[in-house]
N, C-alpha and C positions, 0 to 999 in steps of 0.2 A: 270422836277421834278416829283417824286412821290409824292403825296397829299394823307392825310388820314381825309374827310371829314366825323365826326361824328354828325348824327343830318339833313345827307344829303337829308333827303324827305322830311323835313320843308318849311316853305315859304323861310327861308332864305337859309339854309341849300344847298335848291335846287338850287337854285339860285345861288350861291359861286360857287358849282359843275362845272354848268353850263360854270359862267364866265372861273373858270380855263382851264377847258375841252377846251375851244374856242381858251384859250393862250396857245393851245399843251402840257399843264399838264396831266400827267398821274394820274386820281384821280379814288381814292378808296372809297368807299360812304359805309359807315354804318350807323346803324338807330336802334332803341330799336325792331320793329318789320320789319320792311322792309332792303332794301337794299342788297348788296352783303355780308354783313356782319350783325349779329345781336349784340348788346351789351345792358346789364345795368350798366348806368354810375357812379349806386351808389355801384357796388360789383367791388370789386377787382379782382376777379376771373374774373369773365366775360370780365373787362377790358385787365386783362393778356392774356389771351385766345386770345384776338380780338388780341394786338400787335402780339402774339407768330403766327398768322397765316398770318396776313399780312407781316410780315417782314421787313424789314429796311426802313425807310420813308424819304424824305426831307422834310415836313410838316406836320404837325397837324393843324386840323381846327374843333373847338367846337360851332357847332350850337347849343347844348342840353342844355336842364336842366329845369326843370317846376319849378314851383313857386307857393306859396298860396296868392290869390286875397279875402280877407273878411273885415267888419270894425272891429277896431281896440277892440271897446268893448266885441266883440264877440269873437276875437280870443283865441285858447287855444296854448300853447306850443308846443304838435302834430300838431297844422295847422302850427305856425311856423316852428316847425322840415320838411316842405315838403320840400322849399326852401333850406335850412341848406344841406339834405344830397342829394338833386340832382342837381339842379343848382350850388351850390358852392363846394361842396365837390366834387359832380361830376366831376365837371371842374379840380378841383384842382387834383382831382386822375389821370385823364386823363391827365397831366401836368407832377403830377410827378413820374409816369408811365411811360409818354410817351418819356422823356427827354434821355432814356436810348435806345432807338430804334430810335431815328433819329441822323440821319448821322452829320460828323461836319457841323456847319454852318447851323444847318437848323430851322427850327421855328414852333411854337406853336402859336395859334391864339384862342381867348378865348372867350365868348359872353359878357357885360353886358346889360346895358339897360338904357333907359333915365331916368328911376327913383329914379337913382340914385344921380342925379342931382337937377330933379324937380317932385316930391314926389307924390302922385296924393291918393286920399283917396280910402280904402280898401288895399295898396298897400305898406303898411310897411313891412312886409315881402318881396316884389322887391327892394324897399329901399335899406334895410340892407346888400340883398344879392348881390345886382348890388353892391354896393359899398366895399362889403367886397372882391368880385373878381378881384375889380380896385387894390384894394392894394397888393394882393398876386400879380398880376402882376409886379409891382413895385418893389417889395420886391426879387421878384422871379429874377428881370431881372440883380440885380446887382449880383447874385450867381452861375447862368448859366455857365459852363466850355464849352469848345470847342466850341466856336463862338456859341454857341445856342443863338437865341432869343427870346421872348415872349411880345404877345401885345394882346389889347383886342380892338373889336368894341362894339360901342355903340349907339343900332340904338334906333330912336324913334317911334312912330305907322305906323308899313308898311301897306299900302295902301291895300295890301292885306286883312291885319288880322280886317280892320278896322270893318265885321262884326259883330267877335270875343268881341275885345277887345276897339273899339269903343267909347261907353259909357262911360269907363276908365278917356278918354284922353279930355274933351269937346272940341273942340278949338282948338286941336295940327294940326298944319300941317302934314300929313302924307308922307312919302318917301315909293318909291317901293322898292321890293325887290333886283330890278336887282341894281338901285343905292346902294344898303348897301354893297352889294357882290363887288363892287369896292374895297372899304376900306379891305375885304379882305385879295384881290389879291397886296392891298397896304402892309398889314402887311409880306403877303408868299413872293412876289419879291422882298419888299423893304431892305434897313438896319439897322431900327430902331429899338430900345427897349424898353420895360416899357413903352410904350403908348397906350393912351386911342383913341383908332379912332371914334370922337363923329358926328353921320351922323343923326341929327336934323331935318333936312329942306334943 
């Protein structure tokens, strides 16, 4: 399969690459600054650009999209809009962009996150947006033509980032990166649709 892993220099990103790379995927890795491809996931152009030169795919895989971390008293409508137009819309653009350059049969693979689930303070804006991309998956999967599929993972604090975003999380158990990139390689080989691949613990 060809793979188009965007988001591919991330902890997780890399990681996915990695695992595919290993199962004799032909993967394509793009990145906002790095990679063999550059994209921003919140312009349309730049998304077009990226498909129009990569070329026909059997997957999409979306490690991207930042998000706004502040408490809820302080935030303003701009910190919310950060989430809104790049983790979600982002996604969403890269979806439905990208549904017209992959081959029959082939899939889309989306991020969210566990906070979608279980909320964690500063973290309403992750919230809304992890969970507003669970549903466009959903939504998305029963309208797909030509065997397409779409599913999203949903990792919780990788061991990695735990210097990062640590703090965030008191008490989570944390998972690595190479365990989330399983879920994946589940959503690009497997047959399933509109699921949520929830990798916790």
């Amino acid at each position: 399969m060809r793979v188009l892993v965007v988001g591919a220099t991330g902890a997780i990103g890399s990681a996915v690459a990695q695992a595919l790379a290993e199962r004799h995927h032909e993967v394509i890795r793009a990145g906002r600054t790095r990679g063999e491809h550059q994209v921003d996931i919140t312009s349309d152009a730049s998304v077009e650009a990226l498909y129009a030169a990569v070329g026909r795919v059997d997957a999409i895989v979306s490690a991207a999209g930042g998000l706004f971390f502040g408490p809820l008293n302080e935030m303003r409508p701009a910190d919310f809009n950060v989430g809104l137009q790049d983790k979600l819309l982002g996604q969403v653009r890269l979806a439905l962009l990208g549904q017209h350059v992959l081959r029959d049969g082939g899939s889309i693979t989306l991020t969210t996150g566990v906070a979608a689930d279980d909320p964690v303070r500063g973290g309403g804006n992750a919230a809304a947006v992890n969970a507003a991309v669970e549903g466009f998956v959903k939504g998305a999967a029963i309208e797909l033509s030509r065997g397409l599929r779409i599913n999203a993972v949903s990792p919780t604090l990788l061991t990695e980032s735990v210097a990062a975003y640590g703090a965030l999380f008191p008490g989570v158990e944390t998972v690595s990166a190479a365990r989330v990139a399983l879920a994946y390689v589940r959503s690009v080989e497997g047959p399933l649709t509109g699921r949520v691949f929830r990798v916790w613990q």
